[in-house]
MIGUTOR-623940 format. One record per residue (C-alpha): residue number from 1; residue in one letter; x, y, z. Coordinates in pm, 1 decimal. Layout:
# residues N
atom seq=NUM type=A east=X north=Y up=Z
...
# end
This chain:
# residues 314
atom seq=1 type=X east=0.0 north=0.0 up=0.0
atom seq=2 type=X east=170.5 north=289.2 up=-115.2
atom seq=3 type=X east=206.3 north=633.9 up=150.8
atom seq=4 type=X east=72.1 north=977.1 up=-37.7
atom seq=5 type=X east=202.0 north=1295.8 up=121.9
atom seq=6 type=X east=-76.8 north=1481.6 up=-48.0
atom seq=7 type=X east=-460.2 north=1328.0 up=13.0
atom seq=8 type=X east=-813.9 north=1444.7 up=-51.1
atom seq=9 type=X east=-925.5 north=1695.1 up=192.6
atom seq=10 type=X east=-1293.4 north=1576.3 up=313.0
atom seq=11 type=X east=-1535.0 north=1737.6 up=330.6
atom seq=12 type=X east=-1404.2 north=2011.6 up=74.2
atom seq=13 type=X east=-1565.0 north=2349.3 up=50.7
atom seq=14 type=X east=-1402.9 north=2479.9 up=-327.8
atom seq=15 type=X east=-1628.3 north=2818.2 up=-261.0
atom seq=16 type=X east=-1446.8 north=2887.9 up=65.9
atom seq=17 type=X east=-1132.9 north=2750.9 up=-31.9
atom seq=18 type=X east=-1163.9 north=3020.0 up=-382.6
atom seq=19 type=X east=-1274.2 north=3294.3 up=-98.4
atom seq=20 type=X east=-949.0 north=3262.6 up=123.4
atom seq=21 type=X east=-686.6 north=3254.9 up=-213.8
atom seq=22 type=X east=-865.3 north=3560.8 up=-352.2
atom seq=23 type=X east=-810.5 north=3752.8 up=9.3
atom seq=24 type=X east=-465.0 north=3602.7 up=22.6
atom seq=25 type=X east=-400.6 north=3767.6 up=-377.3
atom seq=26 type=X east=-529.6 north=4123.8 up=-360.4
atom seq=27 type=X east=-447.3 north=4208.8 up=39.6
atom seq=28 type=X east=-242.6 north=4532.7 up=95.0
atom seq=29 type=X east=16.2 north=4241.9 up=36.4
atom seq=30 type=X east=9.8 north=3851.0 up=-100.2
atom seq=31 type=X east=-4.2 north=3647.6 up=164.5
atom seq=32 type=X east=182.7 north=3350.3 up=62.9
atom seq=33 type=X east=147.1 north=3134.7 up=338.6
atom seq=34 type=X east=-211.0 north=3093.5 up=274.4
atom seq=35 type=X east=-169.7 north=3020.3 up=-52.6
atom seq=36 type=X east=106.0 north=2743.9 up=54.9
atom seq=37 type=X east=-78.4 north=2590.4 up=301.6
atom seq=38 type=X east=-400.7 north=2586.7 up=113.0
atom seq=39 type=X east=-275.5 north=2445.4 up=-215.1
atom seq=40 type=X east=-63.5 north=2187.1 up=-58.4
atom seq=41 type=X east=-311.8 north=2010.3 up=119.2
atom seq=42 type=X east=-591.3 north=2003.4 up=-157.6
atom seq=43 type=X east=-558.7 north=1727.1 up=-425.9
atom seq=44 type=X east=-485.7 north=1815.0 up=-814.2
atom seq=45 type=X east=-882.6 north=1754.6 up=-894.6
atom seq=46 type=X east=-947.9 north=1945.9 up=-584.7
atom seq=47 type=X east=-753.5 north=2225.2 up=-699.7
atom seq=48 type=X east=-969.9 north=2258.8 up=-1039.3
atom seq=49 type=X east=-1289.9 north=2248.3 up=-833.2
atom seq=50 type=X east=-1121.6 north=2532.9 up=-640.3
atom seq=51 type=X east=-1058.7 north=2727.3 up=-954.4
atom seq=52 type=X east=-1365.5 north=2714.0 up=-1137.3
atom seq=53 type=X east=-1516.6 north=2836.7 up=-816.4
atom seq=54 type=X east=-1295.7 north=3134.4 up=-829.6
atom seq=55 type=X east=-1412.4 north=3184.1 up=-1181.9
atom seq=56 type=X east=-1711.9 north=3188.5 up=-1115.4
atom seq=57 type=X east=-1746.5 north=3351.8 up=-819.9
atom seq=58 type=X east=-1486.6 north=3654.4 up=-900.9
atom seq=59 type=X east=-1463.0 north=3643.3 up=-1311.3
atom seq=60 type=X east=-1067.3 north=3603.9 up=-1288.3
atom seq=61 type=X east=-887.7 north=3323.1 up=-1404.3
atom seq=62 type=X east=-694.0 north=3194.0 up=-1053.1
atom seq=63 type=X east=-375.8 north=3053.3 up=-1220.4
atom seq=64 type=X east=-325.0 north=3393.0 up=-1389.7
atom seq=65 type=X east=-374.6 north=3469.1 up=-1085.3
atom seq=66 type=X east=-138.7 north=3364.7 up=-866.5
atom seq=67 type=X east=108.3 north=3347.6 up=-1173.7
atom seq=68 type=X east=81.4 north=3773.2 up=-1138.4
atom seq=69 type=X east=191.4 north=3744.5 up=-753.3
atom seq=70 type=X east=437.0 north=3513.3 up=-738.8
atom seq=71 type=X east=793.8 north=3481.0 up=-975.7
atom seq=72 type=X east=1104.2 north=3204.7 up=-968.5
atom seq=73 type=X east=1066.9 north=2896.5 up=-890.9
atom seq=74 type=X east=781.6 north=2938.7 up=-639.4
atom seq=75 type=X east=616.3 north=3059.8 up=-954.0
atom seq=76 type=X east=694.4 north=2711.7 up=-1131.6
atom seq=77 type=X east=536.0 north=2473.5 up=-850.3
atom seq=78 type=X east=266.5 north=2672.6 up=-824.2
atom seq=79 type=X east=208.0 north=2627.3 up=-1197.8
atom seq=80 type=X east=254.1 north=2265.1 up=-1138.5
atom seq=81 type=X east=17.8 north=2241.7 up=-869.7
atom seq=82 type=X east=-250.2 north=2428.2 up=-1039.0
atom seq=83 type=X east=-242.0 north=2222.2 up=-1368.2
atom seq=84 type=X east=-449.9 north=1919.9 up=-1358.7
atom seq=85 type=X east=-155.3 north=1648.3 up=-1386.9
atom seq=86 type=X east=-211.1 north=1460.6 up=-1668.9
atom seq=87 type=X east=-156.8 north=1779.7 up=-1903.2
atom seq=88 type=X east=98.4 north=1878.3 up=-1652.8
atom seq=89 type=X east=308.7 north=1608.6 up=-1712.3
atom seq=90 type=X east=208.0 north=1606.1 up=-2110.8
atom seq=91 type=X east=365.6 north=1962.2 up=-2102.3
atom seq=92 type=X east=681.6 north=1852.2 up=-1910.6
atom seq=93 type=X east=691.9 north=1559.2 up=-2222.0
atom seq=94 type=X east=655.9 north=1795.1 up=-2491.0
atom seq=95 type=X east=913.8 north=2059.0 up=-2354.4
atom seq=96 type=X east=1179.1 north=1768.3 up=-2265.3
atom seq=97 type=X east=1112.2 north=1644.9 up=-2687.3
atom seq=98 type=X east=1165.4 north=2034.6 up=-2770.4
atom seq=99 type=X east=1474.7 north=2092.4 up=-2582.8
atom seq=100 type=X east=1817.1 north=2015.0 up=-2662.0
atom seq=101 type=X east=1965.3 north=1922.4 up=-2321.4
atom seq=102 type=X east=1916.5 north=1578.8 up=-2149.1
atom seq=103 type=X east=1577.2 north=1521.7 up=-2257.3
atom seq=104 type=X east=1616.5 north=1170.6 up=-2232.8
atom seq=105 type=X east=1640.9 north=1173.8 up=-1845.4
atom seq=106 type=X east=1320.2 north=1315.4 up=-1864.0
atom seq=107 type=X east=1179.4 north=1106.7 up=-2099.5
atom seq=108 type=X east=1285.6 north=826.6 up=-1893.6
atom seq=109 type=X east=1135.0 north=911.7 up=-1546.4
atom seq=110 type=X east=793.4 north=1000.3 up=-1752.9
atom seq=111 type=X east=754.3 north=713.9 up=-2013.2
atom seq=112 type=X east=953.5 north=412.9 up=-1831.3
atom seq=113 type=X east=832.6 north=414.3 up=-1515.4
atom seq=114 type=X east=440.7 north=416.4 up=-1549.2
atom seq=115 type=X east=224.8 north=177.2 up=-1681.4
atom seq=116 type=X east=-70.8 north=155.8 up=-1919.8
atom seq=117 type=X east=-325.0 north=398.0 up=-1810.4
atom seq=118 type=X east=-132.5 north=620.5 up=-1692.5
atom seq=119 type=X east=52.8 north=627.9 up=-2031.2
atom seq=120 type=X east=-266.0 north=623.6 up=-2166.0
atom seq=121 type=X east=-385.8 north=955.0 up=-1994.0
atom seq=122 type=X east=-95.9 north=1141.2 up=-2077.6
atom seq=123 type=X east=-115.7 north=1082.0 up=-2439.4
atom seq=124 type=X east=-481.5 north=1183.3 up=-2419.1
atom seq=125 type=X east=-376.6 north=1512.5 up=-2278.5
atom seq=126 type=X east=-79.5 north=1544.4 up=-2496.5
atom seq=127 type=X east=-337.4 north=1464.0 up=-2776.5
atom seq=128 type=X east=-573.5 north=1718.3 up=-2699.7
atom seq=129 type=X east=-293.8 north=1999.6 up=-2607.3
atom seq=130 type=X east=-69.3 north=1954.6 up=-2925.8
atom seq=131 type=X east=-311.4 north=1818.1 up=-3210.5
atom seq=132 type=X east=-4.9 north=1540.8 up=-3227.8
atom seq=133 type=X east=23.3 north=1240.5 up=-3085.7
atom seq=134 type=X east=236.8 north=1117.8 up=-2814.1
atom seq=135 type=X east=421.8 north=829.4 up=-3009.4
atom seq=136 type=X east=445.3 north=1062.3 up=-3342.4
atom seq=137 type=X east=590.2 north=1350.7 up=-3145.5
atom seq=138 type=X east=826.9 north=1073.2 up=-2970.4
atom seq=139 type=X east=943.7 north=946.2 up=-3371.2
atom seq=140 type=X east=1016.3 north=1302.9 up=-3454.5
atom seq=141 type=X east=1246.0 north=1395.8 up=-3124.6
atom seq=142 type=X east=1424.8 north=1061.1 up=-3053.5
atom seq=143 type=X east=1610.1 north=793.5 up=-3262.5
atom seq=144 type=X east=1717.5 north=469.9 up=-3252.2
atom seq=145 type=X east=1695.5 north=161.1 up=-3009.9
atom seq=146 type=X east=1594.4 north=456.7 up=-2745.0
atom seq=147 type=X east=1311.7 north=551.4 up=-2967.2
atom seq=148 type=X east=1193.8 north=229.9 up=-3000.8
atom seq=149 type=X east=1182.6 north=173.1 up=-2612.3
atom seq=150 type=X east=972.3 north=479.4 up=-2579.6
atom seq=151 type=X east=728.9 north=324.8 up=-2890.3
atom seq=152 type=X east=695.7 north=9.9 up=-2726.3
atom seq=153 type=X east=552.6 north=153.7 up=-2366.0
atom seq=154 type=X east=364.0 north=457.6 up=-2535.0
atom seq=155 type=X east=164.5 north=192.4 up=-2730.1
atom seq=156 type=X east=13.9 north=43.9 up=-2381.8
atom seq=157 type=X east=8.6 north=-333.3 up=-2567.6
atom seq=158 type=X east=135.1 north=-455.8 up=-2169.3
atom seq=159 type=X east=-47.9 north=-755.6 up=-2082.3
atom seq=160 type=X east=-182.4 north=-617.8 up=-1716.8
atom seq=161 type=X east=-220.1 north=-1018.5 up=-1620.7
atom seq=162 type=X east=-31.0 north=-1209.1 up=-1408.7
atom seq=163 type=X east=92.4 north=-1516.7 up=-1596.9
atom seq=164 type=X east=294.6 north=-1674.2 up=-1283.4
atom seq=165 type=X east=413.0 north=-2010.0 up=-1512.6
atom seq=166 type=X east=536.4 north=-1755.3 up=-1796.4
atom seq=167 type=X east=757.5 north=-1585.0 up=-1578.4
atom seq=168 type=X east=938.9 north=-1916.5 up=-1492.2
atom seq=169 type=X east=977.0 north=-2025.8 up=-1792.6
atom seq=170 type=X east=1090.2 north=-1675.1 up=-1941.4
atom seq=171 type=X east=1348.0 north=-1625.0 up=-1635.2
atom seq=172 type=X east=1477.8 north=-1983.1 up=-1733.6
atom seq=173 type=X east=1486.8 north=-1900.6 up=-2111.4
atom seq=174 type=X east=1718.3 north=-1648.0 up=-2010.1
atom seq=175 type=X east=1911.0 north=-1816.4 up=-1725.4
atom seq=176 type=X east=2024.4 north=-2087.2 up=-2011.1
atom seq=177 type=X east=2073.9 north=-1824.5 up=-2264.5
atom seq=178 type=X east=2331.8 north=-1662.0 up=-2038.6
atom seq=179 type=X east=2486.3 north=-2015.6 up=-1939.3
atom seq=180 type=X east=2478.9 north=-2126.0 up=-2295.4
atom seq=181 type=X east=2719.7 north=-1757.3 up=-2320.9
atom seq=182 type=X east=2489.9 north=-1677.0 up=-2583.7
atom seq=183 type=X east=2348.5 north=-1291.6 up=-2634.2
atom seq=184 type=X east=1977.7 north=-1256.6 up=-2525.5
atom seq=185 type=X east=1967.0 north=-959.2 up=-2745.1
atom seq=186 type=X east=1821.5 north=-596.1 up=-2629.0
atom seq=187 type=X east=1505.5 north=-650.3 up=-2844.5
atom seq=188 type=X east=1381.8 north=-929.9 up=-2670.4
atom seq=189 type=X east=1478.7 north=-746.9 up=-2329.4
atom seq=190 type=X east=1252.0 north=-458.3 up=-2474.2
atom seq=191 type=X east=944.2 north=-674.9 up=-2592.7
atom seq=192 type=X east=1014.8 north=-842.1 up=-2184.4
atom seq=193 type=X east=1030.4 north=-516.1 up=-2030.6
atom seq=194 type=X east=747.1 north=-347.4 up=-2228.8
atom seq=195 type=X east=486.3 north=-628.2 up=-2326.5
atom seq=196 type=X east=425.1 north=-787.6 up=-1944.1
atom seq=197 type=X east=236.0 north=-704.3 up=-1656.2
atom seq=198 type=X east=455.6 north=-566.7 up=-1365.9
atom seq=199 type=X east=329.4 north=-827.9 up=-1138.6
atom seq=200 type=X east=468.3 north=-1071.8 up=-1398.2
atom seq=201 type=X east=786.2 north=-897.0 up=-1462.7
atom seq=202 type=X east=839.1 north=-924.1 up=-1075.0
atom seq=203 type=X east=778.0 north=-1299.1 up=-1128.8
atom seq=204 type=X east=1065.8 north=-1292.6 up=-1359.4
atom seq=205 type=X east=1304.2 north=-1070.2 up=-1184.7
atom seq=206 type=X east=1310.0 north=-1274.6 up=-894.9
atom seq=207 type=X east=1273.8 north=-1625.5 up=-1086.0
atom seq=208 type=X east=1608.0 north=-1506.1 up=-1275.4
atom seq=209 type=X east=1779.3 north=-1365.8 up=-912.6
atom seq=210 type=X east=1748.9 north=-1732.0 up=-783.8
atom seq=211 type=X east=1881.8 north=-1895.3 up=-1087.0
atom seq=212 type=X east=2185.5 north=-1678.8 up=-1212.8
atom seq=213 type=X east=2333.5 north=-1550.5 up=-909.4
atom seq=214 type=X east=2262.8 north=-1152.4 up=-1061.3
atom seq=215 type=X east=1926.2 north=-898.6 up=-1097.4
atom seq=216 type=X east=1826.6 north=-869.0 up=-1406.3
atom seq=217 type=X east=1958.7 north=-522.0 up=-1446.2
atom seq=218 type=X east=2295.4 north=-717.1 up=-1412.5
atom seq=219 type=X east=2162.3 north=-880.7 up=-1762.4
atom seq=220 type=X east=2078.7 north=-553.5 up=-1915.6
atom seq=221 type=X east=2374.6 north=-389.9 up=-1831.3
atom seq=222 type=X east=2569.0 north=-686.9 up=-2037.3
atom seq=223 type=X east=2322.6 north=-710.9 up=-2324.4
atom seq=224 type=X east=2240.0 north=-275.4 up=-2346.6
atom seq=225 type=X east=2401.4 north=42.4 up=-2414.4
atom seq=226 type=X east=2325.6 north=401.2 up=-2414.6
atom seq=227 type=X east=2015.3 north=591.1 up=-2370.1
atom seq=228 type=X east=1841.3 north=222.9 up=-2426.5
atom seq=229 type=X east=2034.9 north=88.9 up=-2135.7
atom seq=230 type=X east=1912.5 north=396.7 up=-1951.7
atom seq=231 type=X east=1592.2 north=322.8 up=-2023.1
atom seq=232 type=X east=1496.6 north=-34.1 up=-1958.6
atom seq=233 type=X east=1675.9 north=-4.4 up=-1597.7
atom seq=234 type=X east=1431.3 north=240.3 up=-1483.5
atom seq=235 type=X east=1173.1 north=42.9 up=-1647.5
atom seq=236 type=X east=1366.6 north=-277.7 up=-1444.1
atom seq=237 type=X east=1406.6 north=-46.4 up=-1117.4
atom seq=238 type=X east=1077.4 north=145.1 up=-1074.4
atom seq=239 type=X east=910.3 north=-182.2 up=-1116.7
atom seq=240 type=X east=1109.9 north=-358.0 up=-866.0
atom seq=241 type=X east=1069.9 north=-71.5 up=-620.7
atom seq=242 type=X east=939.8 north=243.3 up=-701.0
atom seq=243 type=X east=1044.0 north=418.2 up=-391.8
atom seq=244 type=X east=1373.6 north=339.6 up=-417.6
atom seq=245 type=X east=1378.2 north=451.8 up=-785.3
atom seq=246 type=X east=1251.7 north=785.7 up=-710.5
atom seq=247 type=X east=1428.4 north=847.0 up=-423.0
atom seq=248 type=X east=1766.4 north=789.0 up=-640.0
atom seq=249 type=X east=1565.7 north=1076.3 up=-901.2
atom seq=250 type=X east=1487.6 north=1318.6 up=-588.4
atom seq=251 type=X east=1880.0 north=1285.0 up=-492.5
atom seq=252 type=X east=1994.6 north=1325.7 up=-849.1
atom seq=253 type=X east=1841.5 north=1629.0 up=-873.7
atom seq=254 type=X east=1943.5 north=1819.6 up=-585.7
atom seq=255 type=X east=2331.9 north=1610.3 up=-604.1
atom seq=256 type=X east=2639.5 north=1823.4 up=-726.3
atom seq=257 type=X east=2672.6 north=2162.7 up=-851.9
atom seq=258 type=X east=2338.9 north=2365.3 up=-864.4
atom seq=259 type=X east=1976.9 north=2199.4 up=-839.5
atom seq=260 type=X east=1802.6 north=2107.4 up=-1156.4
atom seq=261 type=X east=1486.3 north=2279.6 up=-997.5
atom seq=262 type=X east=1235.9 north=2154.3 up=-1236.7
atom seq=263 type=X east=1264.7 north=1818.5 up=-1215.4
atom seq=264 type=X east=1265.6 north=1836.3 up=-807.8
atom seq=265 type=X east=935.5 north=2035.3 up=-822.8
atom seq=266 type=X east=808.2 north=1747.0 up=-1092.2
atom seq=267 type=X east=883.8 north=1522.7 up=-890.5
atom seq=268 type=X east=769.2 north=1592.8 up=-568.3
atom seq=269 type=X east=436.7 north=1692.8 up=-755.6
atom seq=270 type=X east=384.7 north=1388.1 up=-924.0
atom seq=271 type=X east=462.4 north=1140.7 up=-643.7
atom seq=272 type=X east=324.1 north=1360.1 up=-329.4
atom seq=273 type=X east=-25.1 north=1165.5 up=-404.7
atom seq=274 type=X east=113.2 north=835.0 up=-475.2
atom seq=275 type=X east=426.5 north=717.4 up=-270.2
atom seq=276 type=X east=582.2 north=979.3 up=-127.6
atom seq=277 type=X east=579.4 north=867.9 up=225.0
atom seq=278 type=X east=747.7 north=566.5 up=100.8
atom seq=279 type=X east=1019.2 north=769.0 up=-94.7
atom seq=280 type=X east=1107.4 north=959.2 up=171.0
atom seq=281 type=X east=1178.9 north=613.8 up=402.0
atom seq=282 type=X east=1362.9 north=515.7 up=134.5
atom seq=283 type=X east=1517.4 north=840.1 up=53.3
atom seq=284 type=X east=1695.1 north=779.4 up=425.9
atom seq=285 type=X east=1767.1 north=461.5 up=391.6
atom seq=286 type=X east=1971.0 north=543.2 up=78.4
atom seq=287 type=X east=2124.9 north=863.9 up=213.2
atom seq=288 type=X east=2174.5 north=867.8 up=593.2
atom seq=289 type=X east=1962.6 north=1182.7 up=589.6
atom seq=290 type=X east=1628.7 north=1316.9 up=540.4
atom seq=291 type=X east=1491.7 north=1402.5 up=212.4
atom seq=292 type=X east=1357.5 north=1752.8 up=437.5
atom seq=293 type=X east=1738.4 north=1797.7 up=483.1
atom seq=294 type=X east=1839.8 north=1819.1 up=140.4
atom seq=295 type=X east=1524.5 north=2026.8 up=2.8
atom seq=296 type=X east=1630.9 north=2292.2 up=304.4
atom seq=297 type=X east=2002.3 north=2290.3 up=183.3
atom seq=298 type=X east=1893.1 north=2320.4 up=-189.5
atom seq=299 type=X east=1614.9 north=2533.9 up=-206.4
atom seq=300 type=X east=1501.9 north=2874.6 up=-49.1
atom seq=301 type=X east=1213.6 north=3080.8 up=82.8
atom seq=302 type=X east=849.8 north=3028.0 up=-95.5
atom seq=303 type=X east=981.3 north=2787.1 up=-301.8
atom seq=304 type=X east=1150.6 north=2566.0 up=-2.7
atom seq=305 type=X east=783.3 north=2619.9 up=189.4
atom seq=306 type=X east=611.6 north=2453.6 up=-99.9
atom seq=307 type=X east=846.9 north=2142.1 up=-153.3
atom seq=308 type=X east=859.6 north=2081.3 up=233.3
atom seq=309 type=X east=473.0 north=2085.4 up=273.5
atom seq=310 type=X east=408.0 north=1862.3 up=-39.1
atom seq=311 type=X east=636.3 north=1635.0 up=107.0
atom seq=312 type=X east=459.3 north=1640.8 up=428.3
atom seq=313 type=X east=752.0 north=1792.9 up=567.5
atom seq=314 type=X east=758.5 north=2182.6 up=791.6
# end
């Protein structure tokens, strides 16, 4: 059972809620703490109730809003939060496939590591934002084996059964294959990685454990290269264990010279109502230190307030 940081308010009053953000936006001055503590504890569909309340009680559109009183980076999760998250995440996709930086590490954390209707809601969002599809957008900006990865999991063809027997036999297919020394080959790691249930694929990852002495991302890592490789181990790790999977994201972000600030704040928003609890055990366990620690030492002022209360964190 995974541990949200972020859950449904109940009962919510949106009318009430949309009366307190409009005092906290045109006071003598913006009183960001309200807005803080009200948007982080309010779901992303409670946040759109919220705002067509404010439309419709006040005629004002509240993301424009609160984009005209705050700036930075607080700016930027405040964006995040107030974008249902299906098109927020479609957005994050289509600026990753327009950039010219590492767009494949986002790629990767938004494409490998979910499975087929959450796929499938993104590409409805990215359908109905661009005119474009997902996968034909995906063709244009990527190439290759890496390319072909991202295909394969935007087409949602995963079998979502568990087929128990078929991951025994499949994790001794490739137990002989490796003692045989022959190659397994990186397309028929994809079609593994990107055609089975997760529940299955667990099946298998722990079938093949027991028989060859190694994970299977010790497999991929002799039979993959590249972006590919990249690929199919966070496809590998965040079904083996999400938490730990993110957690290594969170760290990776804040690690080294300068934060890469948009990925933190995608982060924390995507996962604060799914497993962030669990992240942040993990995060620990991982690090020796808190995952509040690091967002204090990275990040400042409105900005640091926002992080630390979608993590459940003061």
């Amino acid at each position: 059972m995974s541990a949200p940081t972020v859950v449904p308010l109940t009962p919510l009053d949106p009318q009430y809620d949309a009366g307190i953000l409009r005092r906290a936006i045109i006071g003598s001055s913006v009183d960001s703490a309200a807005i803080i503590g009200l948007l982080t504890n309010r779901t992303s569909d409670q946040r759109q109730e919220i705002l067509h309340h404010y439309q419709h009680s006040f005629s004002q559109d509240l993301r424009q809003d609160l984009k005209n009183v705050t700036g930075g980076d607080f700016q930027t999760v405040i964006m995040a939060l107030m974008t249902p998250m299906n098109k927020y995440l479609a957005k994050e996709i289509h600026r990753a496939l327009g950039s010219r930086g590492a767009k494949e590490r986002t790629l990767i954390e938004l494409l490998c590591t979910r499975d087929n209707a959450s796929i499938r809601a993104i590409k409805d969002a990215f359908y109905n934002l661009y005119g474009k599809s997902l996968e034909e957008m995906v063709q244009e900006g990527t190439s290759g084996s890496f390319q072909e990865l991202l295909i394969a999991l935007c087409s949602c063809s995963r079998d979502e059964r568990e087929c128990e027997a078929e991951a025994i036999d499949l994790a001794q297919q490739l137990y002989l294959a490796g003692e045989g020394r022959s190659r397994t080959g990186e397309p028929q790691l994809r079609n593994i990685l990107t055609s089975l249930s997760h529940k299955t694929l667990r099946k298998v990852f722990q079938e093949y454990n027991k028989l060859a002495g190694k994970s299977f991302g010790n497999l991929l890592e002799e039979e993959v290269t590249g972006d590919s490789l990249k690929g199919m181990l966070a496809v590998y790790s965040s079904i083996q264990n999400p938490a730990v999977f993110f957690a290594e994201a969170l760290h990776a972000s804040m690690v080294g010279l300068g934060t890469r600030d948009r990925t933190l704040i995608r982060l924390v928003v995507s996962r604060s109502e799914i497993d962030m609890g669990d992240i942040k055990v993990q995060y620990h366990n991982l690090y020796g230190r808190t995952l509040e620690k690091d967002i204090k030492g990275d990040t400042s002022g409105d900005y640091k307030r926002t992080l630390l209360a979608l993590i459940g964190a003061s």
